[in-house]
MARDO-954929 format. One line per field, with one value per residue: x, z, y of N, C-alpha, C in turn; residue in three letters. Coordinates in steps of 0.02 Angstrom, whole numbers, plus 50000, padded with zeros to 5 digits. Example, Ala and Ser with C-alpha at 12.3 -4.5 7.8 and 13.67 -1.06 7.14 Angstrom:
nxx	50660,50642
nzz	50390,50354
nyy	49716,49888
caxx	50615,50684
cazz	50390,50357
cayy	49775,49947
cxx	50660,50645
czz	50390,50394
cyy	49835,50002
r	ALA,SER
This chain:
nxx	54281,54319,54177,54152,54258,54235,54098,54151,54212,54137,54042,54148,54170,54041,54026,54115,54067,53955,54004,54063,53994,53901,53977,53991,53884,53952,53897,53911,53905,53927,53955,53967,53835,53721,53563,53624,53666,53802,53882,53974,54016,54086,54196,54322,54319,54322,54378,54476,54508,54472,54342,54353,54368,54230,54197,54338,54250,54145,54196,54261,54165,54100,54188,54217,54072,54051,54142,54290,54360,54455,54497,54678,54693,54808,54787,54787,54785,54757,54815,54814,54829,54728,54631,54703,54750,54632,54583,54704,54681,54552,54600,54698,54601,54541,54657,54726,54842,54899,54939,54982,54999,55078,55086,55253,55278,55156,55090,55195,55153,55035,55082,55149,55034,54974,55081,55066,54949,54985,55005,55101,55188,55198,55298,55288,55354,55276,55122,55006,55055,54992,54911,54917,55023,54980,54882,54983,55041,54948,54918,55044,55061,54935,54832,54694,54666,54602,54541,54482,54437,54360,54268,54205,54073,53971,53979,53926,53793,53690,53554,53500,53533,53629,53694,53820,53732,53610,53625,53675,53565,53468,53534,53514,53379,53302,53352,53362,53348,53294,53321,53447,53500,53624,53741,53929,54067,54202,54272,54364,54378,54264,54165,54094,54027,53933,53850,53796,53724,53623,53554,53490,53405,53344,53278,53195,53210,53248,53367,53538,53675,53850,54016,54187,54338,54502,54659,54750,54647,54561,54394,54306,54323,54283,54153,54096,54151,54109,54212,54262,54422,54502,54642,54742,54894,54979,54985,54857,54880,54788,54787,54680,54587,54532,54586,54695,54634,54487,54386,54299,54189,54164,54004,53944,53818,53723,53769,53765,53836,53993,54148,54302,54441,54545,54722,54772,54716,54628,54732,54708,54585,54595,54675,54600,54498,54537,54529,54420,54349,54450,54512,54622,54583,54613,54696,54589,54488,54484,54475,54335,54261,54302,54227,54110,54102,54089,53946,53886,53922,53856,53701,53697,53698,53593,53475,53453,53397,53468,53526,53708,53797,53960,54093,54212,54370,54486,54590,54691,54809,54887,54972,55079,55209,55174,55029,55037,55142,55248,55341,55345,55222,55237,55339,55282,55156,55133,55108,54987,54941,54841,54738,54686,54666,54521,54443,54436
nzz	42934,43043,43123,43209,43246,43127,43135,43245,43179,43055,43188,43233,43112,43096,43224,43194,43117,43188,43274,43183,43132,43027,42866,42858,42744,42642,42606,42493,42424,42279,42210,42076,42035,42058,42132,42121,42190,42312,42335,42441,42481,42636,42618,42685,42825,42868,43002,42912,42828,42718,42545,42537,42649,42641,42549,42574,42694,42648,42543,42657,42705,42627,42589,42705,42711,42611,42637,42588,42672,42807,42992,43026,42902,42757,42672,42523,42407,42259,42245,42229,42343,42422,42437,42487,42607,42683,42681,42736,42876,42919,42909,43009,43119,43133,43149,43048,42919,42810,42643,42519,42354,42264,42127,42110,42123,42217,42334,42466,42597,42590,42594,42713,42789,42776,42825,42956,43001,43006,42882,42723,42605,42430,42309,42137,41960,41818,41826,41762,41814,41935,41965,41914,41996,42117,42120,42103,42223,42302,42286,42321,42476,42511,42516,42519,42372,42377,42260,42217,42104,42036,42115,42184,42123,42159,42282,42397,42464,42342,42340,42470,42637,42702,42602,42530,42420,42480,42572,42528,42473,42593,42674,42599,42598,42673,42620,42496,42353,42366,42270,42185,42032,41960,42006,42044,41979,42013,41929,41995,42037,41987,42068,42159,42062,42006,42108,42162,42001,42003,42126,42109,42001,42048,42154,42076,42045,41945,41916,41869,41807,41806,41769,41802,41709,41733,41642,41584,41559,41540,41534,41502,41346,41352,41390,41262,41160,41221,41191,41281,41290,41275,41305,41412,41409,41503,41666,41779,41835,41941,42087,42141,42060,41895,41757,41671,41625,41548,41688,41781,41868,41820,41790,41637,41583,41676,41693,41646,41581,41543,41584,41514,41587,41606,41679,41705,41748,41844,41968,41955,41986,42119,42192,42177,42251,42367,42411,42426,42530,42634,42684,42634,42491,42409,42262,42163,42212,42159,42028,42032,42076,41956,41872,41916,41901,41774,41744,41810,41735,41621,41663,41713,41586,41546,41627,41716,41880,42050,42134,42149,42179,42246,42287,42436,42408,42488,42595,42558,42626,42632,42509,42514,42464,42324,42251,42324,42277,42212,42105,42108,42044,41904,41842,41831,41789,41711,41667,41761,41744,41639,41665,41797,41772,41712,41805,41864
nyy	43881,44032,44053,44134,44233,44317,44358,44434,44523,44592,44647,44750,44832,44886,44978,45042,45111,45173,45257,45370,45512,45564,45640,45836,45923,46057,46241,46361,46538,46632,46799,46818,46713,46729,46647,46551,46398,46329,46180,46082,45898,45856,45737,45729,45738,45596,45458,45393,45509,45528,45526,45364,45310,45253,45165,45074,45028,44957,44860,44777,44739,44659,44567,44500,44434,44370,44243,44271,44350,44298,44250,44323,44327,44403,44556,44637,44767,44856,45005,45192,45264,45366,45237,45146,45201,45194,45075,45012,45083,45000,44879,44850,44878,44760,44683,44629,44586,44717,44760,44881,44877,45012,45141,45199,45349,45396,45494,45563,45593,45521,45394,45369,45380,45280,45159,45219,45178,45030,44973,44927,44963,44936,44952,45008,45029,45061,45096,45013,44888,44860,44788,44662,44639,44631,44512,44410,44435,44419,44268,44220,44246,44174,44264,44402,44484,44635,44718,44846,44898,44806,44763,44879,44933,44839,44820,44905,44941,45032,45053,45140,45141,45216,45256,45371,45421,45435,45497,45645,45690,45673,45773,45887,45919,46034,46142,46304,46254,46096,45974,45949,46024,45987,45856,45804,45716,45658,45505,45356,45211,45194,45172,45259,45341,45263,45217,45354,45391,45257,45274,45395,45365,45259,45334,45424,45556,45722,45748,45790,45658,45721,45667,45690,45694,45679,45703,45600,45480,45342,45335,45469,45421,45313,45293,45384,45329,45154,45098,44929,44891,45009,45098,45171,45317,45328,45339,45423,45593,45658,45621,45456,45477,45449,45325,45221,45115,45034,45014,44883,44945,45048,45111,45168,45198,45253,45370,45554,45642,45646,45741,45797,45860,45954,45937,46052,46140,46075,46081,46224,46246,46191,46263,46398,46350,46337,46460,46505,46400,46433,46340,46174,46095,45911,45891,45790,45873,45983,45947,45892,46033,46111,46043,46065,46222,46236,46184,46297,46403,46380,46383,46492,46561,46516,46577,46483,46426,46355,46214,46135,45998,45942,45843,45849,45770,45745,45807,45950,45937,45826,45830,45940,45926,45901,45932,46060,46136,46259,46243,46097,46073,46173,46112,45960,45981,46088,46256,46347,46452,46522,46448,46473,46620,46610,46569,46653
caxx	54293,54290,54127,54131,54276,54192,54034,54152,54257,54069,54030,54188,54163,53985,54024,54154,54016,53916,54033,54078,53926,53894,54026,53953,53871,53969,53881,53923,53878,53961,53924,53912,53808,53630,53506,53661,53717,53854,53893,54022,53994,54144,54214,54399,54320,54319,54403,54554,54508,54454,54289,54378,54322,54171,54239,54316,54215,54106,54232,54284,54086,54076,54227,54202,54021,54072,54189,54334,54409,54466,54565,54727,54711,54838,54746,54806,54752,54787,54808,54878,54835,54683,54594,54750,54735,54561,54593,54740,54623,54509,54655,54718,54549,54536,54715,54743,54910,54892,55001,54938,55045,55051,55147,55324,55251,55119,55105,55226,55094,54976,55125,55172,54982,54990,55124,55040,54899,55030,55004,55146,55188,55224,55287,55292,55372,55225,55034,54969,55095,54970,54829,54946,55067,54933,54870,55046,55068,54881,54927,55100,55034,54859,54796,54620,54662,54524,54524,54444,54420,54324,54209,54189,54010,53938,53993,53902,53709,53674,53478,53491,53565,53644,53765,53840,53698,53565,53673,53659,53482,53443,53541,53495,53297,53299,53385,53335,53329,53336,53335,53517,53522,53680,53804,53957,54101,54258,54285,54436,54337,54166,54096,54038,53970,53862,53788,53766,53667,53578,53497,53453,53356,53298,53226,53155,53259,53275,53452,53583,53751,53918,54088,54242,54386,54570,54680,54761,54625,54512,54313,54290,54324,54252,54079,54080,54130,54104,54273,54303,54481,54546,54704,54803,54958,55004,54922,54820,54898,54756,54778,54616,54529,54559,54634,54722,54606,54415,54372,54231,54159,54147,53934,53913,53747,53693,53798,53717,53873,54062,54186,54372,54469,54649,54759,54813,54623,54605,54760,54696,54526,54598,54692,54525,54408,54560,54517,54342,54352,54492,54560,54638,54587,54635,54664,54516,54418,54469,54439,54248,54243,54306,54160,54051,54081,54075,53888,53846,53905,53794,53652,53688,53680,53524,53454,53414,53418,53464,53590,53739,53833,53998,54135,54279,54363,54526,54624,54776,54863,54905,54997,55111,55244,55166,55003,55037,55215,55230,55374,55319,55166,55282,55365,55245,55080,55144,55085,54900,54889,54781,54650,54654,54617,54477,54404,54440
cazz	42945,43107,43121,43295,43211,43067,43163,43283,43132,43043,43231,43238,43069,43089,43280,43194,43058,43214,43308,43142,43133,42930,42844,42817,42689,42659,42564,42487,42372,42212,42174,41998,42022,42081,42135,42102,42280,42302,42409,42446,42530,42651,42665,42726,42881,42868,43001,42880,42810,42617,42521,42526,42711,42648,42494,42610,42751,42600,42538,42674,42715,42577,42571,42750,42698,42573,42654,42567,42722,42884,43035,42999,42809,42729,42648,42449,42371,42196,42238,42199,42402,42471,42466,42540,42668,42710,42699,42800,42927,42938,42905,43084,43166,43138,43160,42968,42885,42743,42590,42459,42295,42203,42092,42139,42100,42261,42355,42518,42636,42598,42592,42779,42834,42758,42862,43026,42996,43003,42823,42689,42543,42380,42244,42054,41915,41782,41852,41733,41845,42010,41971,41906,42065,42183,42105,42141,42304,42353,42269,42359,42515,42535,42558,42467,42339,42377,42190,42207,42022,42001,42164,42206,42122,42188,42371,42398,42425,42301,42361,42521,42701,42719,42583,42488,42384,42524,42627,42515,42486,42647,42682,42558,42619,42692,42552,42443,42321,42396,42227,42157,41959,41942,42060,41988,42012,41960,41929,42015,42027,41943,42122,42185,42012,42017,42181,42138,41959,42009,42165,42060,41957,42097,42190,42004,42039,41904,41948,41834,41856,41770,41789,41777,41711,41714,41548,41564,41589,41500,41545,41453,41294,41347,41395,41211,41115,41235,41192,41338,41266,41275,41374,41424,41375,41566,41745,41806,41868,41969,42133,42184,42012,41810,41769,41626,41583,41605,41762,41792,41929,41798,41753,41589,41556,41738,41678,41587,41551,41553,41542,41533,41620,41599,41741,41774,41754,41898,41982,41966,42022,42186,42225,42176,42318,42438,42418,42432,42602,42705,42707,42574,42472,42359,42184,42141,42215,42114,41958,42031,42066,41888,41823,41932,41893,41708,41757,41853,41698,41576,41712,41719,41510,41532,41663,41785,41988,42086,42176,42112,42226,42222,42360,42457,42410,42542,42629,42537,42674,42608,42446,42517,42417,42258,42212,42340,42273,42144,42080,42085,41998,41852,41818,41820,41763,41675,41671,41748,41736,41592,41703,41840,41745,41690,41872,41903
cayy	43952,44045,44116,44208,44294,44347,44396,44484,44575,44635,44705,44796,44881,44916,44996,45120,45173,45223,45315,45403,45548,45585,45696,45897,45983,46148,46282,46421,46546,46668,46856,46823,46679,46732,46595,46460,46368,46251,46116,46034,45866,45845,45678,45701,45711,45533,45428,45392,45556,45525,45458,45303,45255,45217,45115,45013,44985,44915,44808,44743,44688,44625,44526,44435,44406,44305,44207,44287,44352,44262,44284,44309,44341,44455,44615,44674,44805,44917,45093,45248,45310,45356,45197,45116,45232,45180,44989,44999,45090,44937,44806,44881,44878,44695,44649,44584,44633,44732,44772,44920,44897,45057,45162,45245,45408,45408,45565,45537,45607,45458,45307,45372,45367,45200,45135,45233,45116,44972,44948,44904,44992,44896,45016,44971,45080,45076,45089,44963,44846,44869,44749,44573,44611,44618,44453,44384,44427,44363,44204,44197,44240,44147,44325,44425,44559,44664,44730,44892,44929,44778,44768,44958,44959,44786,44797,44975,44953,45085,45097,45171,45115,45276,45255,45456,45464,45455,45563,45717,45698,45681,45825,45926,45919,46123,46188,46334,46207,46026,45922,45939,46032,45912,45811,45826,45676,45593,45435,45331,45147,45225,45159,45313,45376,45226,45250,45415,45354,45243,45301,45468,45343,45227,45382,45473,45631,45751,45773,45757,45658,45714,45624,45750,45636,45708,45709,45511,45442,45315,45349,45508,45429,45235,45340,45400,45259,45107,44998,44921,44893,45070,45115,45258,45306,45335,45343,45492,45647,45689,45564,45462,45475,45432,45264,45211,45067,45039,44976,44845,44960,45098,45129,45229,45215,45304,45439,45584,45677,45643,45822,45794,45921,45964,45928,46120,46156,46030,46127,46286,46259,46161,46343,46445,46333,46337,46542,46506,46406,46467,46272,46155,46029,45894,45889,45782,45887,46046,45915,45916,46093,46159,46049,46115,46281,46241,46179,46339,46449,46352,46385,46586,46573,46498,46589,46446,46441,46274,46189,46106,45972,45894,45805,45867,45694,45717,45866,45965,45928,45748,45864,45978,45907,45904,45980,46126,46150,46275,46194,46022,46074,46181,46033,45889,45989,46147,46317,46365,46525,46508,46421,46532,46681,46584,46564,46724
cxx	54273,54249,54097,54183,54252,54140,54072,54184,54192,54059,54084,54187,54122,53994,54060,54115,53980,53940,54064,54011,53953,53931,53930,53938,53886,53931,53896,53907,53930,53929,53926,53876,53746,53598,53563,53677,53743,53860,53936,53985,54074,54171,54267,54388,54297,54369,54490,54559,54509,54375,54307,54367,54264,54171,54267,54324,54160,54143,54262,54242,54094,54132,54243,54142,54019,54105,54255,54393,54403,54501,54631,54745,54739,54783,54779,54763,54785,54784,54828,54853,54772,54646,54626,54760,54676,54569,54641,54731,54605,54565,54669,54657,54501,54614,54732,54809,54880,54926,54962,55007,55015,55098,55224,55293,55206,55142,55160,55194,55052,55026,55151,55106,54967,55020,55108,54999,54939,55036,55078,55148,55217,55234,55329,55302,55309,55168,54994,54976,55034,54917,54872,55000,55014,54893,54923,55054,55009,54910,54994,55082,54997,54833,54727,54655,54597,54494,54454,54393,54359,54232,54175,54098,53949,53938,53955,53813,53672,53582,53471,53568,53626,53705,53770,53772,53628,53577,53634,53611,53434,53478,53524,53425,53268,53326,53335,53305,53353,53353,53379,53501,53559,53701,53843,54012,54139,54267,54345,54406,54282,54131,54061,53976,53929,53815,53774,53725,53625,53531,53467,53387,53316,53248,53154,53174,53262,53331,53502,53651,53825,53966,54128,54286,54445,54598,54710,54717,54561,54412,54289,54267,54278,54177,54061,54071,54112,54151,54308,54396,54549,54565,54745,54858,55015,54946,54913,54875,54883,54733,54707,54564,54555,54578,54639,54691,54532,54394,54295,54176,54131,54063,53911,53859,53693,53709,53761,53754,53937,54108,54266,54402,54530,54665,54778,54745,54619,54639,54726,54630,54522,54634,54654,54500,54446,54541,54445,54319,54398,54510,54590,54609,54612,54645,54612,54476,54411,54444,54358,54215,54266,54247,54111,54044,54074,53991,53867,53860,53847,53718,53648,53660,53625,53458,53413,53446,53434,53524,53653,53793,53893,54036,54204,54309,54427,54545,54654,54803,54905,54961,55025,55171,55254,55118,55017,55097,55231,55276,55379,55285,55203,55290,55354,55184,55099,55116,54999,54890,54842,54698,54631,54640,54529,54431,54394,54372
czz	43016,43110,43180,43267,43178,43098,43227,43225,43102,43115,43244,43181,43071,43174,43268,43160,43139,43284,43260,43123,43061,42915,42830,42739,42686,42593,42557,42423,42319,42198,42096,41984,42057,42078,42105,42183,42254,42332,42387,42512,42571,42668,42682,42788,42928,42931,42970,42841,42733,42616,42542,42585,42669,42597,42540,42654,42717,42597,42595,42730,42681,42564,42640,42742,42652,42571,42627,42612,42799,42947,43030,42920,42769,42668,42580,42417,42323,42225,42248,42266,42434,42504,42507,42593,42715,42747,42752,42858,42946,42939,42995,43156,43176,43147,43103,42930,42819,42690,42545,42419,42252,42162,42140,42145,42160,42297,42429,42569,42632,42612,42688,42822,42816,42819,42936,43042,43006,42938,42783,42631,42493,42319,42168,42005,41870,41820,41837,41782,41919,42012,41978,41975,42107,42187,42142,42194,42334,42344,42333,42436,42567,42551,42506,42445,42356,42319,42195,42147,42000,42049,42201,42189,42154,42270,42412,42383,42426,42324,42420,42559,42709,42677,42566,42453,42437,42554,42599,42491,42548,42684,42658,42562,42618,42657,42537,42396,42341,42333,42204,42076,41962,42006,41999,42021,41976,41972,41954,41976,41980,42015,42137,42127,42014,42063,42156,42099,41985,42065,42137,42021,41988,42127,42141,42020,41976,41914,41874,41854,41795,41800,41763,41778,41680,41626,41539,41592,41546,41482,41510,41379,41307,41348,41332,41150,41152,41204,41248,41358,41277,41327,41339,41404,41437,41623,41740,41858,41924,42019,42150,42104,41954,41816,41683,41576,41598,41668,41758,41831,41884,41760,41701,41574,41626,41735,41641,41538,41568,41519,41588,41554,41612,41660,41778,41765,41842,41954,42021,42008,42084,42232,42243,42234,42354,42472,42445,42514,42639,42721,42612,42551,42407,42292,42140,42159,42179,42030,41959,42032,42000,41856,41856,41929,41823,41708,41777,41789,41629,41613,41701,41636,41502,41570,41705,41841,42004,42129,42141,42175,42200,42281,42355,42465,42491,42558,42586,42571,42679,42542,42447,42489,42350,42237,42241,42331,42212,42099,42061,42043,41929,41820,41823,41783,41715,41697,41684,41760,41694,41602,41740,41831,41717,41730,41883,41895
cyy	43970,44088,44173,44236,44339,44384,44486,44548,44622,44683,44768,44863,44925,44983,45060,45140,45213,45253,45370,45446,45554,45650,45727,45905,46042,46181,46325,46457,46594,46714,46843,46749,46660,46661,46509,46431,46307,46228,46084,45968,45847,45785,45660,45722,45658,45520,45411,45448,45589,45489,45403,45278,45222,45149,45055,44985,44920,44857,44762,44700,44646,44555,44458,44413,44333,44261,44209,44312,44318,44278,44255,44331,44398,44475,44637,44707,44841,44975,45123,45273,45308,45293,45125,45138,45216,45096,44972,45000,45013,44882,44802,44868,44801,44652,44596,44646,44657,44780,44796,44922,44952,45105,45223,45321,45447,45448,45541,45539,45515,45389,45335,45370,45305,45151,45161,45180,45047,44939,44963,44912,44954,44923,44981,45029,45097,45031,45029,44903,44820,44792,44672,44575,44605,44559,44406,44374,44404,44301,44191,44183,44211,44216,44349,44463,44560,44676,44785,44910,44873,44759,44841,44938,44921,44783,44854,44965,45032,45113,45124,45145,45159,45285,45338,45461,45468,45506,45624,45737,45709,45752,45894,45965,45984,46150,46234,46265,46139,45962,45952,45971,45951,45874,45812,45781,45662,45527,45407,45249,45155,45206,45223,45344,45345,45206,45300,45395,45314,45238,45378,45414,45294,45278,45432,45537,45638,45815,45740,45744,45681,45693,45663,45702,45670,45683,45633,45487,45413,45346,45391,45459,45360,45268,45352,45350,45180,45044,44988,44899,44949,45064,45168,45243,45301,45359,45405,45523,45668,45610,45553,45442,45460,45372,45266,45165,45063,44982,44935,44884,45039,45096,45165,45241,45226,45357,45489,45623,45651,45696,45814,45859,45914,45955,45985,46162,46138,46049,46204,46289,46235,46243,46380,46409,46345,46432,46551,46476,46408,46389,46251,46108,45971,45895,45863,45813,45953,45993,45933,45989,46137,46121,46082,46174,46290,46236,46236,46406,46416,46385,46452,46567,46564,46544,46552,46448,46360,46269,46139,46082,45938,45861,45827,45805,45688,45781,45873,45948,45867,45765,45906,45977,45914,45969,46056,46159,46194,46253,46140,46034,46114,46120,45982,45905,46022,46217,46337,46426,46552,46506,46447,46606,46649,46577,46630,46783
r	UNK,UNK,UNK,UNK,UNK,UNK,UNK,UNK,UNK,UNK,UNK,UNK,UNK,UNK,UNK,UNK,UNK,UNK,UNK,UNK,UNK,UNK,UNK,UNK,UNK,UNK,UNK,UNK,UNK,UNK,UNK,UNK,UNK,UNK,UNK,UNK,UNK,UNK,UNK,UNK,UNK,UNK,UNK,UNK,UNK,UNK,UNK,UNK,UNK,UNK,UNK,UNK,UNK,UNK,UNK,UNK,UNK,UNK,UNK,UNK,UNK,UNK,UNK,UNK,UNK,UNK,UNK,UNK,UNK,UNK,UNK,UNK,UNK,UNK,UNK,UNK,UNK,UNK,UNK,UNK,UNK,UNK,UNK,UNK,UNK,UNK,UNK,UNK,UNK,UNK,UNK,UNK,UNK,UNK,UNK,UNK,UNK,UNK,UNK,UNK,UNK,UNK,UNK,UNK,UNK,UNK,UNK,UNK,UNK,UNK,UNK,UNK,UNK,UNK,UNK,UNK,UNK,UNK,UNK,UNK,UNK,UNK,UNK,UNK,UNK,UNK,UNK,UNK,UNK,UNK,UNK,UNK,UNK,UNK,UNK,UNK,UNK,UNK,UNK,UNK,UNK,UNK,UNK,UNK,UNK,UNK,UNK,UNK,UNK,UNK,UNK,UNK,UNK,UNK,UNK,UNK,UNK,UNK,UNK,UNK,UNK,UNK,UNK,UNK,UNK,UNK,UNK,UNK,UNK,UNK,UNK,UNK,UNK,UNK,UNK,UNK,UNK,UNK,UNK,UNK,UNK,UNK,UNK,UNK,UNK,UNK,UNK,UNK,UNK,UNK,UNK,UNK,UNK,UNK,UNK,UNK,UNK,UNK,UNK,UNK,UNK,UNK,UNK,UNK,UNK,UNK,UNK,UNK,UNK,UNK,UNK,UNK,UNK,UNK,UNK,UNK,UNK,UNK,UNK,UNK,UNK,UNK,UNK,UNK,UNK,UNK,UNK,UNK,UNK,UNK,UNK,UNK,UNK,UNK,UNK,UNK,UNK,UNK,UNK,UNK,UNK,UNK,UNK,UNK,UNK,UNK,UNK,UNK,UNK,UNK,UNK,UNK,UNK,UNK,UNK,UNK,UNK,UNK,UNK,UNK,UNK,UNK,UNK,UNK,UNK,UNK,UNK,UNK,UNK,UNK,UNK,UNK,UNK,UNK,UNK,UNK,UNK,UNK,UNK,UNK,UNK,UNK,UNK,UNK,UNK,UNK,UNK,UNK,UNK,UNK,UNK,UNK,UNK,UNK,UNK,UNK,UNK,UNK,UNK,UNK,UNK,UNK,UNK,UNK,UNK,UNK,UNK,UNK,UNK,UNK,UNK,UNK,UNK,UNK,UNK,UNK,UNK,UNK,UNK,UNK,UNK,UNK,UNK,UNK,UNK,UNK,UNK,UNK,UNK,UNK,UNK,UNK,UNK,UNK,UNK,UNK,UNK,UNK,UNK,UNK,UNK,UNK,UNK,UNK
C-alpha cells in the first residue's frame, strides 16, 4: 500500500476540518412558551452543506485507516442524497472517483450537487435495491462501498474530539439553561443518535434523547419490539432520515424515546420554522422540529423551564422541486392543513 498517499489523503481531510469553523447554535424563543428555548444546531453550513460532512469525513478516516482505501480506489455509496453529497465532497478532495447509487425518486437539487462534486449518480427503481447494487459495483470495480448504514456508528468517536454531541454542549455552556431537557433527532443511519446517546451517558447528563422517525420507516417500531427483521413497505418520504430496514448503525438502547411523525406533520412543521427564521430548511429538519415542539408542549403541561435542542440537517434550497412545491407535496404527501393548524 502507498503510505505517503494515505498519510497525505488523512492530512488533506483533517486540514479541511480546520479550515471549517463549528456550525452555529441558533436560538430562539415562543410567546406561548415561557422559560422554553430552542436551538437549532446549524449544520448546512457545512462545506457540502448537510450533517453528512461530518458522516463522511468520518468514514472516510476510518476507511483509509484501515487500509480499505487507496490511491486510486473507486468510492460507492447507498444514498438517497445528502450523504452522497458529502462523500462526493471528499471523493473530489482526494481525487477518488465516486459513484452514489440511489433511488430514482432523489431530490434533483442534490443528484446535480452530486455530479458538481464530480460524483456519479446510480439510480435504482426500488430503495431496498441500493445496498446489493452498491455491493456489485464495488465487486466489479475493485472499489470500497463505504456502507453508511452499517459503519455510521463505529467510525464517529462518540466520546469527544469535537464530534455533534460535544459541539452542542460545549456550546450550550452560557445558556439560560446549558444542560439540554431533550435533544431531539431522526434517524437516517442511527449514527448521529448514537453519538448523541452515548456521550449523554459518557458525560452523566440528565438530558434526554428522542429519535423522530417519519411514517415508512422501520426504527419506531424496531425500538419497541426489537426484531431486527422488520421492513417497510416502501422508502422514506422524508429525505436524509427513516429507512425501510434496520440498520446496523441504528442504537436503541441509548434512546430514551422514539415518536413517529407523519410525513405532512414533518411538512408542515418545515413551513412553520421557515416562518420562524426568515430562511428555509429541510424536511428532516421540520421532522425534528414537530418533535421538538411536541416535547416543549409536554413541558408547558408540566410546568417545567429548560432548553430543548435539535439540527438544521440541510437547506430548503436543495427542495424547491418537491418539498417546497405545493403541488408536489399535494400529490406525494397529501393534505397538511391539519398539521399546521396544529402549530399554529
Amino acid at each position: 500500500m502507498n503510505t505517503s498517499w494515505v498519510r497525505h489523503a488523512i492530512n488533506e481531510i483533517n486540514a479541511d476540518f480546520q479550515r471549517s469553523a463549528d456550525t452555529h447554535l441558533i436560538r430562539f424563543r415562543l410567546a406561548d412558551y415561557a422559560g422554553i428555548d430552542f436551538y437549532l444546531k446549524d449544520e448546512s453550513t457545512h462545506p457540502s452543506g448537510s450533517l453528512k460532512h461530518r458522516l463522511a469525513r468520518s468514514l472516510f478516516l476510518h476507511g483509509l485507516v484501515n487500509g480499505w482505501i487507496k490511491q486510486d480506489t473507486p468510492i460507492i455509496e447507498a444514498s438517497s442524497g445528502s450523504t452522497a453529497v458529502s462523500e462526493a465532497y471528499f471523493a473530489r478532495l482526494l481525487n477518488l472517483p465516486f459513484i452514489a447509487v440511489m433511488p430514482e425518486t432523489t431530490a434533483k437539487r442534490k443528484i446535480e450537487q452530486i455530479r458538481f462534486y464530480g460524483g456519479e449518480c446510480h439510480f435504482v427503481r426500488d430503495p431496498a435495491q441500493i445496498y446489493s447494487e452498491s455491493l456489485r459495483l464495488a465487486n466489479q470495480l475493485n472499489g470500497h462501498f463505504m456502507d453508511q448504514f452499517t459503519y455510521a456508528e463505529r467510525a464517529t468517536d462518540w466520546r469527544g474530539n469535537n464530534n455533534i454531541a460535544e459541539s452542542i454542549f460545549r456550546q450550550m455552556a452560557h445558556e439560560p439553561h446549558p444542560v439540554p431537557h431533550s435533544l431531539i433527532m431522526g434517524a437516517g443511519t442511527g449514527g448521529t443518535s448514537a453519538t448523541l446517546g452515548r456521550y449523554i451517558r459518557y458525560q452523566g447528563y440528565n438530558t434526554r434523547l428522542m429519535v423522530v422517525d417519519p411514517e415508512f420507516s422501520v426504527f419506531h417500531d424496531f425500538w419497541h419490539q426489537r426484531n431486527p427483521a422488520l421492513c417497510a413497505e416502501r422508502g422514506s418520504r422524508i429525505e436524509g432520515i427513516g429507512r425501510p430496514r434496520v440498520e446496523a448503525s441504528f442504537m436503541p438502547d441509548v434512546i430514551d424515546e422514539v415518536m413517529k411523525v407523519p410525513d405532512a406533520a414533518s411538512i408542515a412543521a418545515m413551513l412553520h420554522l421557515e416562518n420562524i427564521l426568515g430562511r428555509r430548511p429541510g424536511a428532516s429538519t421540520g421532522t425534528n422540529f414537530w418533535g421538538m415542539m411536541q416535547v416543549a408542549q409536554r413541558m408547558r403541561e408540566q410546568g417545567e423551564q429548560g432548553s430543548l435542542v435539535t439540527l438544521l440537517c440541510d437547506s430548503g434550497e436543495r427542495y424547491p422541486d418537491t418539498y417546497y412545491d405545493p403541488a408536489w407535496v399535494a400529490q406525494h404527501i397529501g393534505d397538511i392543513s391539519h398539521w399546521q393548524q396544529q402549530l399554529m
